[in-house]
C-alpha positions in Angstrom: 13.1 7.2 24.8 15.0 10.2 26.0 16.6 11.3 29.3 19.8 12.3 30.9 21.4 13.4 27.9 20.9 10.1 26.2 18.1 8.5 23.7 17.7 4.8 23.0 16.2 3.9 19.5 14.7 0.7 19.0 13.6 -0.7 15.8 11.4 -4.0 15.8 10.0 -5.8 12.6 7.1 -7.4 14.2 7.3 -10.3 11.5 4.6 -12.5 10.5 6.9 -15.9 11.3 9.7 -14.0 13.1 10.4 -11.2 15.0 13.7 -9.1 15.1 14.9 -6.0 16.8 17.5 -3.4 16.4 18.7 -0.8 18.6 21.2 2.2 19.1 22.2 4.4 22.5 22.7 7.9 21.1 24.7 10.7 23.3 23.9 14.3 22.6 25.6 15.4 20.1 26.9 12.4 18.5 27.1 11.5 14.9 25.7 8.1 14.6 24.9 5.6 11.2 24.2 2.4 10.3 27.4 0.9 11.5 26.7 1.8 15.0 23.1 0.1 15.2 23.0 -3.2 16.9 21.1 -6.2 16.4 19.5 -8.5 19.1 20.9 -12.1 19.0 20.0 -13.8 22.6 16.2 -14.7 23.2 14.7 -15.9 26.3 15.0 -19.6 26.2 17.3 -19.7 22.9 20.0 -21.8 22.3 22.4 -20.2 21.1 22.2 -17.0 19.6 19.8 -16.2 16.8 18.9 -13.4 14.6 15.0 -13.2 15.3 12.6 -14.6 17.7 9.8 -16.6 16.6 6.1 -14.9 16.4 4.7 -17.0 18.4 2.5 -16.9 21.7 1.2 -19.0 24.4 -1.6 -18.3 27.1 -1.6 -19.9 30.2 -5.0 -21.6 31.8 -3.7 -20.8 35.4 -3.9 -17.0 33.7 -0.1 -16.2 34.1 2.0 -14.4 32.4 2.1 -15.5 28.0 4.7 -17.3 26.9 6.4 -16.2 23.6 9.0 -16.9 21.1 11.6 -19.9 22.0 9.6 -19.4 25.6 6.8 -21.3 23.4 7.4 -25.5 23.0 6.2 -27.8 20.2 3.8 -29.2 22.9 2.2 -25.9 23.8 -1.1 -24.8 22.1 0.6 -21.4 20.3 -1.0 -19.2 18.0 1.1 -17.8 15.3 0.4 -15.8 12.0 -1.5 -13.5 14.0 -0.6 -10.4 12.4 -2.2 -11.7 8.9 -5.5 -11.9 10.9 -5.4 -8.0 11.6 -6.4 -7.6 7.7 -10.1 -8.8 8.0 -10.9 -7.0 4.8 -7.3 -8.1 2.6 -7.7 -5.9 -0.5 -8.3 -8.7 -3.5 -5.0 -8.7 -5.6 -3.6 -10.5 -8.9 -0.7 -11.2 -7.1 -1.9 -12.9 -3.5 -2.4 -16.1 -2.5 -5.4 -18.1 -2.5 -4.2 -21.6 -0.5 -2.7 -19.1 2.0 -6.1 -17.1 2.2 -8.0 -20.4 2.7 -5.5 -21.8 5.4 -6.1 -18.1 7.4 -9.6 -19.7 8.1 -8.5 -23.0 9.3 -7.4 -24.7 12.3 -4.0 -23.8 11.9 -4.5 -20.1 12.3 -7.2 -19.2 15.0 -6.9 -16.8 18.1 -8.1 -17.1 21.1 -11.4 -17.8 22.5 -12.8 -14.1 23.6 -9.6 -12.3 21.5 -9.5 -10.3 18.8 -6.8 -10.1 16.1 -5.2 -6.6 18.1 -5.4 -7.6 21.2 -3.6 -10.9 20.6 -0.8 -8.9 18.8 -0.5 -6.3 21.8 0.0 -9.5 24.3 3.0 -10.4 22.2 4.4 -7.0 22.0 3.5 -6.1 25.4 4.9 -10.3 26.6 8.0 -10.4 24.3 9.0 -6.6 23.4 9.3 -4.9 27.2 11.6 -2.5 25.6 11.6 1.3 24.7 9.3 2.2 22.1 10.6 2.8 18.8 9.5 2.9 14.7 7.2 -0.2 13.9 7.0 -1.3 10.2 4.0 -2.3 8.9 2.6 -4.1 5.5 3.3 -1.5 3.0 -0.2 -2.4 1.1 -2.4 -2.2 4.3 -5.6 -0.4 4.4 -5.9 2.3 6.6 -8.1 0.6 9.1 -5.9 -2.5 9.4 -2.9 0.5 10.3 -5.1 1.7 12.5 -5.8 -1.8 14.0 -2.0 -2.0 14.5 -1.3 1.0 16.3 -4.1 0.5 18.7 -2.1 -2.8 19.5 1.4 -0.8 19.9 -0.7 1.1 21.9 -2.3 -1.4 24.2 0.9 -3.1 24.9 2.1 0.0 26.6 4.5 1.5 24.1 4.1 5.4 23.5 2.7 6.2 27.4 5.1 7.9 28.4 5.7 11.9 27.8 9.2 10.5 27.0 8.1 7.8 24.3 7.6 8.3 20.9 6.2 5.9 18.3 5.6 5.4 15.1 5.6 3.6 12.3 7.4 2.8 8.6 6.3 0.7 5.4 9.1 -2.6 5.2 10.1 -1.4 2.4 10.9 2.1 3.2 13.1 0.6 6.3 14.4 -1.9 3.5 15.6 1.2 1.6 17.1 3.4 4.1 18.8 0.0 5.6 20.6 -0.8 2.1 21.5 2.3 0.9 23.1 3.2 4.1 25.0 0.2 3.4 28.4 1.5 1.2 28.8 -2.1 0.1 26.2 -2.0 -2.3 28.1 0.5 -4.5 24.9 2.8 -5.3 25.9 5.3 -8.2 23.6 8.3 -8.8 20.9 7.6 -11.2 20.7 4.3 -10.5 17.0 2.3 -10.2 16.9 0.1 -7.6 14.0 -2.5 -7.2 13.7 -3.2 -3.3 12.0 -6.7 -2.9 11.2 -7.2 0.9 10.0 -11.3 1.1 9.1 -11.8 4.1 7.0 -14.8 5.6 3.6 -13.3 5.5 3.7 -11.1 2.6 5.9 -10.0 -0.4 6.6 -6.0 -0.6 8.0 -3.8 -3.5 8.7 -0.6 -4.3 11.3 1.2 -6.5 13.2 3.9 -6.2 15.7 6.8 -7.8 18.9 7.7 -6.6 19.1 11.2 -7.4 22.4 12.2 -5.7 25.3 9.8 -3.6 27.3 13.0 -2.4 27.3 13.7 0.7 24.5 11.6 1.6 22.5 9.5 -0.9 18.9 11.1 -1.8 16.1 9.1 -3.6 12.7 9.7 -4.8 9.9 6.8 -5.3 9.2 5.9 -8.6 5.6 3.9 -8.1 3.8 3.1 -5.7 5.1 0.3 -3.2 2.8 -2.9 -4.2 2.4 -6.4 -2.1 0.6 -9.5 -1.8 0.5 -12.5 0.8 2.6 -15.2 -1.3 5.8 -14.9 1.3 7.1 -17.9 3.0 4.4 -18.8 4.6 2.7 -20.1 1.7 5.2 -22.6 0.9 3.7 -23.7 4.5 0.1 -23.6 3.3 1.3 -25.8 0.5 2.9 -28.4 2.7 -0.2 -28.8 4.9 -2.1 -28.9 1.5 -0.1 -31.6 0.2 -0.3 -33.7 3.6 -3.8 -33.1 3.3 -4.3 -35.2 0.1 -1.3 -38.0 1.2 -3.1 -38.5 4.4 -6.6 -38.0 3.4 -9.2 -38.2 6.3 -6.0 -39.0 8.8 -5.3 -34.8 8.2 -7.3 -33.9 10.9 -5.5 -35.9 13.5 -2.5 -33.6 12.7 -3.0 -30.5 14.2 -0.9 -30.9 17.7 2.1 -31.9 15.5 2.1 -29.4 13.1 1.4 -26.4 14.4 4.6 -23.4 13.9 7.4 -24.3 16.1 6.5 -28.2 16.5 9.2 -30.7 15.6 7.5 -31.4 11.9 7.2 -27.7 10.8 11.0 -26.9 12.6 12.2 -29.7 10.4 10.3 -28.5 7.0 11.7 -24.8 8.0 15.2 -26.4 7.8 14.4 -27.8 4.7 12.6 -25.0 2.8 15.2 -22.6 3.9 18.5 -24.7 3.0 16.9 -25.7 -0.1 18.9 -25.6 -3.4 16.9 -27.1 -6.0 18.3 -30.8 -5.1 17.9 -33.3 -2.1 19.0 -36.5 -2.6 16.2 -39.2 -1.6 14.3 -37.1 -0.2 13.4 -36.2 3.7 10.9 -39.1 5.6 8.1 -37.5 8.1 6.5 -40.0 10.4 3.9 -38.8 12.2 1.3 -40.3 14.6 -2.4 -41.4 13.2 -4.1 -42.6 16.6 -7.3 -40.6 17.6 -6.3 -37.4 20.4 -6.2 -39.0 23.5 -6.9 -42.7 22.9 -5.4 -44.9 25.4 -2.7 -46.9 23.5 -3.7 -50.1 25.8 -7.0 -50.6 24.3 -6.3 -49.1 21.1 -3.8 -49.7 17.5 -0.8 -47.2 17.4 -1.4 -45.9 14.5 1.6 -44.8 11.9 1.4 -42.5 9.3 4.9 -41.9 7.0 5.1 -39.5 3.9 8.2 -38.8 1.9 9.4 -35.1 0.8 10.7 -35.3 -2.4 13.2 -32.6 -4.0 10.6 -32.4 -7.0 7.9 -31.8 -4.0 10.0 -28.7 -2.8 10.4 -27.2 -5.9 6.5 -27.7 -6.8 5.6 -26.1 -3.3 7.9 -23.3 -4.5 7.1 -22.8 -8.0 3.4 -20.9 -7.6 5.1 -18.6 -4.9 8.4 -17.7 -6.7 5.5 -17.6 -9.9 3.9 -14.9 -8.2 6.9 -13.1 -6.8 8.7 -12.8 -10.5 5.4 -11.4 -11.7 5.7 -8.8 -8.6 9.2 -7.7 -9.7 8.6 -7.8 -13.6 5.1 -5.9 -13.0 7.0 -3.2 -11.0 10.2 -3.1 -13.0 7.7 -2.4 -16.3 6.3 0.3 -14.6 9.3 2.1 -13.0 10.6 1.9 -16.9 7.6 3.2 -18.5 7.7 6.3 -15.7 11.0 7.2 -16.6 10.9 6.7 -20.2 13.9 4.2 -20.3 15.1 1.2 -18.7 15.8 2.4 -14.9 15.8 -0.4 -12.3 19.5 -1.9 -13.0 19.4 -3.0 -9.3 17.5 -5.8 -7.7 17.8 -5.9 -3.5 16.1 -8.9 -1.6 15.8 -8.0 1.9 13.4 -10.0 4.4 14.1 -13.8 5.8 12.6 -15.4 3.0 15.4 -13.5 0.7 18.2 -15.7 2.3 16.6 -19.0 0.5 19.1 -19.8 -1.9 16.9 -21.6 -4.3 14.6 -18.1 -4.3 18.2 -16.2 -5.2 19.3 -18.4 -8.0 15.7 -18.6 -9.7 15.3 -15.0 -9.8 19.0 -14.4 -11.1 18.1 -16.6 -13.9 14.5 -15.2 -14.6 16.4 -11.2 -14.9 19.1 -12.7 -17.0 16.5 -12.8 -19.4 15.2 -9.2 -19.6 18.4 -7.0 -19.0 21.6 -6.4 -17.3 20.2 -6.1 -13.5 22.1 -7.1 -10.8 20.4 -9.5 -7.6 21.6 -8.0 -4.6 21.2 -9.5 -0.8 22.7 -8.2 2.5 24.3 -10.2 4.1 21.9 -10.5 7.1 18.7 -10.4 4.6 16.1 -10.5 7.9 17.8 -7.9 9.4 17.5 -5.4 7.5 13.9 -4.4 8.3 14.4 -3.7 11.4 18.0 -2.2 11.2 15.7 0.7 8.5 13.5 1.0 11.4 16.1 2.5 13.8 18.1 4.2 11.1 14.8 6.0 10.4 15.0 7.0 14.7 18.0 8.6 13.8 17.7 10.6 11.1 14.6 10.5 9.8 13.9 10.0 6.1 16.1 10.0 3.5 13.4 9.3 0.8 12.8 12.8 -1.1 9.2 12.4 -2.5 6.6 9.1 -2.2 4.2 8.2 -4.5 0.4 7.8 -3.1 -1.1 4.5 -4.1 -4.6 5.2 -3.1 -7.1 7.9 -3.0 -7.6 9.6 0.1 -10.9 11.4 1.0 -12.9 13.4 3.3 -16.8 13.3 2.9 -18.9 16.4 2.6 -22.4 17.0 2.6 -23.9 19.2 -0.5 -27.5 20.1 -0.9 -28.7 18.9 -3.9 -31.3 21.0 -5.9 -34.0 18.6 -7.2 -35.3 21.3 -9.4 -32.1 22.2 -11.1 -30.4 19.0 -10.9 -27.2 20.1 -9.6 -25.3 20.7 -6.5 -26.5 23.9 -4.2 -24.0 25.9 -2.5 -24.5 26.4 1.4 -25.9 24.2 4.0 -29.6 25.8 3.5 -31.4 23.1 2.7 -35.0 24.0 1.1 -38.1 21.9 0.5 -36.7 20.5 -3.1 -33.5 19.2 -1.8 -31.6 16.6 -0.4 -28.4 16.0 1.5 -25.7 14.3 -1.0 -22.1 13.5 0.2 -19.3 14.6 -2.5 -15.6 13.2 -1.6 -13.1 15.7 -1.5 -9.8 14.4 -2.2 -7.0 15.0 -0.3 -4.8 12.4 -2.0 -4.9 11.1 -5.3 -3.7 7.8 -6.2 -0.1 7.5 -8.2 0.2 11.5 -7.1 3.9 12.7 -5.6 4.1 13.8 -2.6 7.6 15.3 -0.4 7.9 13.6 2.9 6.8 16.6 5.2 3.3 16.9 3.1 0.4 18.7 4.3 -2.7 19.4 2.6 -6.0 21.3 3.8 -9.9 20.8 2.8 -12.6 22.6 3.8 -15.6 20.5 4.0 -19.8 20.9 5.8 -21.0 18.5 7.9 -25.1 18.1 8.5 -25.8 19.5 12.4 -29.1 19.1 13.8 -30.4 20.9 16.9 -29.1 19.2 20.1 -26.5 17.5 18.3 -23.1 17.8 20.0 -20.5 20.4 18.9 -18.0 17.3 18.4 -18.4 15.3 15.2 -16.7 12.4 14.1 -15.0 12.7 10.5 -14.2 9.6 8.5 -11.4 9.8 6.2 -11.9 7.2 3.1 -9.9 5.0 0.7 -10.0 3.7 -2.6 -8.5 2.0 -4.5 -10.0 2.5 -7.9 -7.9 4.3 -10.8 -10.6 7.3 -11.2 -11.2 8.7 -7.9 -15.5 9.4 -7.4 -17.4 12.3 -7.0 -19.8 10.9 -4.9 -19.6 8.9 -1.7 -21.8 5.9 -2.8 -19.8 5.3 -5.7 -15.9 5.9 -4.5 -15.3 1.4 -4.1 -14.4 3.2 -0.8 -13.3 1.4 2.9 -14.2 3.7 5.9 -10.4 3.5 7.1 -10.7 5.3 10.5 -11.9 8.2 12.2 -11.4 11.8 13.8 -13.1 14.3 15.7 -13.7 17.9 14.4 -15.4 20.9 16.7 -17.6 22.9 15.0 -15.9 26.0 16.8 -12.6 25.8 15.8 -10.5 24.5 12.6 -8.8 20.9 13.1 -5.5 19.8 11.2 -6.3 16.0 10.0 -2.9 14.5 9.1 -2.6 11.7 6.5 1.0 10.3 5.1 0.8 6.6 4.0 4.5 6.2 5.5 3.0 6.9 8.6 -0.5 7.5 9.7 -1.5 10.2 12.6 -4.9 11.0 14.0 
């Protein structure tokens, strides 16, 4: 926001588990940087102060105002993990999470009767977040659609109204990036290769990254494309309720009021998964109550349930996620070497609150010892730094050179084609022995550089019957194959989202995965 000589940037990583925000007042004229962002430490309803909020919402039956964050008790029915549920299409991955997938569809993560995945994340920005809008990261491997999905929720929560307002949004971990190597105490040398590994509850985000130059400012340029999956914290979670599942047995289903996200049980595990070393002693006892919802305790047996955590428990509800992080890194390490023809990334960064799990630190420090002389790096304040990128990018934009394009990016375009001849016609005058065909036009090619102010044009035709209306809408595909199509009905294409084009006059469509404008 800007007025009276003054502009307030406000970062916010709209987490899937936790939220945090950063901020900075800038005066005309003034120099600022990374040292003079602030962090948000008191919550409504906290105790104490702490670095991030929880994700969490309630809705009231007498239809008051929502509840969010510590606002939100254990007894409260809450619904968390929302943001996951904006991804109705998740693009299938080696690297994602299956038990995590499944538990999306369960009890523990529904909306809302009558609400959709958007407009349950715009009540919590619009409930928790009554602040001045700012740059919003967002999933770095989203589809364009689910992007879209998420700006219409900025949107609906009231941010980006105003003629003062400006939104808009970053990749993790391209806020990750600017965040650390703004950061002097990280030592960055020119032509270093740093591997910047954002684990964060929901999902697990890479990309890597070139520093080209340190003096006077440090320059980099993306080496591939940024890849993610959904193995972050949360699916240490999923594994917990998997393994109560089969210690309890048919008793599971009598659960779900004390272990939803913020009740007593899952506060507890949260202590436990985060604090956790590797060792434990005897282990952590969970009592929980097995009586049937509601049953009058007069007339009925109080039921008991206990099950014991053991450390070997832990480290096997860890083991298929840090599995599937390691392969993240080595996957992406391998192909930053093979790009550069040498052995680049000497720098590993963890950034994201799953990064300050000390067990997740020491196992990937002893997993790189293996493979080369690369160095595990985490801020000190590793859930910060999201949305400390975020405002840094508010005041001075990007400090990323060139990006790389991990998908195709097309517009379609209709083409007589000539039965007779068997190829495509040029012109729009379609005779008796042809047919409409739609060819895909690429703007964007997938793996293909790009700088950071990139434009592009394409010319394309579009069918118009009599009385049609001069406006047309214009869909602007993805794919994700590693041959871009010809052809429409072959491109493994997902209709992302849509503009309008006149027919009179020449329209500028822009597309930039770092942030997407319509």
């Amino acid at each position: 926001m800007e007025g009276n000589g003054y502009k307030l940037v406000v970062g916010v990583d709209d987490g899937t588990t936790f939220t945090g925000i950063a901020y900075v007042l800038i005066r005309a004229g003034d120099q600022m940087g990374s040292e003079n962002i602030s962090s948000i430490n008191k919550w409504p309803s906290s105790i104490g102060e702490q670095p991030s909020a929880p994700s969490l919402i309630s809705y009231r039956q007498d239809g008051g105002p929502h509840l969010w964050g510590f606002e939100v008790n254990p007894e409260m029915r809450s619904y968390a993990w929302k943001k996951l549920l904006l991804d109705r299409n998740p693009q299938r991955d080696e690297f994602g999470d299956d038990l995590l997938e499944r538990v999306t569809g369960s009890e523990i993560m529904k909306l809302p009767d009558q609400k959709e995945a958007g407009e349950a994340v715009a009540d919590y920005l619009f409930s928790g977040l009554r602040l001045h809008p700012a740059p919003y990261p967002r999933k770095a491997r989203w589809s364009g659609n689910t992007q879209f999905l998420m700006r219409q929720a900025i949107q609906r929560a009231g941010f980006g109204t105003s003629f003062l307002h400006r939104v808009w949004t970053i990749t993790e971990p391209e806020a990750a990036a600017l965040a650390v190597f703004s950061d002097g105490k990280f030592n960055l040398k020119q032509h270093d290769g740093v591997l910047i590994c954002d684990c964060g509850g929901g999902t697990v985000d890479i990309a890597t990254y070139y520093v080209t130059d340190v003096d006077p400012a440090t320059s980099l340029e993306q080496i591939t494309t940024v890849m993610g999956a959904k193995c972050g914290g949360t699916a240490i979670n999923s594994g917990f309720y998997q393994l109560l599942f089969h210690r309890l047995g048919g008793d599971f289903d009598r659960l779900m009021s004390q272990i939803r996200p913020r009740s007593l049980v899952m506060s507890r595990f949260e202590t436990i998964k985060t604090g956790f070393t590797g060792e434990g002693g005897n282990g952590w006892h969970f009592h929980f109550n097995l009586s049937a919802p509601g049953a009058d305790p007069t007339f009925s047996n109080h039921r008991r349930g206990r099950v014991v955590l053991q450390p070997e428990d832990v480290r096997a509800l860890y083991e298929p996620v840090l599995s599937k992080i390691f392969g993240l890194i080595l996957s992406q390490i391998s192909a930053a070497n093979g790009k550069c023809g040498r052995d680049v990334i000497n720098k590993v960064v963890l950034v994201g609150g799953f990064s300050a799990s000390p067990y997740l630190q020491e196992r990937l420090r002893h997993a790189l010892n293996h493979i080369g002389n690369i160095s595990v790096l985490v801020p000190r304040s590793p859930g910060e730094a999201i949305a400390r990128g975020a405002a840094l990018q508010g005041i001075r934009g990007h400090s990323i050179e060139t990006y790389k394009c991990w998908r195709h990016y097309g517009l379609a375009s209709v083409q007589p084609f000539d039965l007779s001849h068997g190829s495509e016609s040029q012109g729009l005058g379609i005779g008796s022995n042809a047919l409409p065909v739609n060819l895909l036009p690429h703007l964007l090619h997938k793996d293909q550089r790009y700088p950071k102010d990139f434009q592009t044009c394409q010319k394309i035709q579009l069918l118009h019957w009599e009385h049609d209306l001069q406006t047309k809408p214009v869909e602007i595909y993805e794919s994700n194959l590693q041959v871009a199509s010809q052809r429409l009905e072959n491109s493994g294409k997902s209709s992302a989202f849509a503009s309008t084009v006149s027919r009179n006059s020449p329209q500028v469509i822009g597309i930039a995965e770092k942030n997407t404008f319509i």
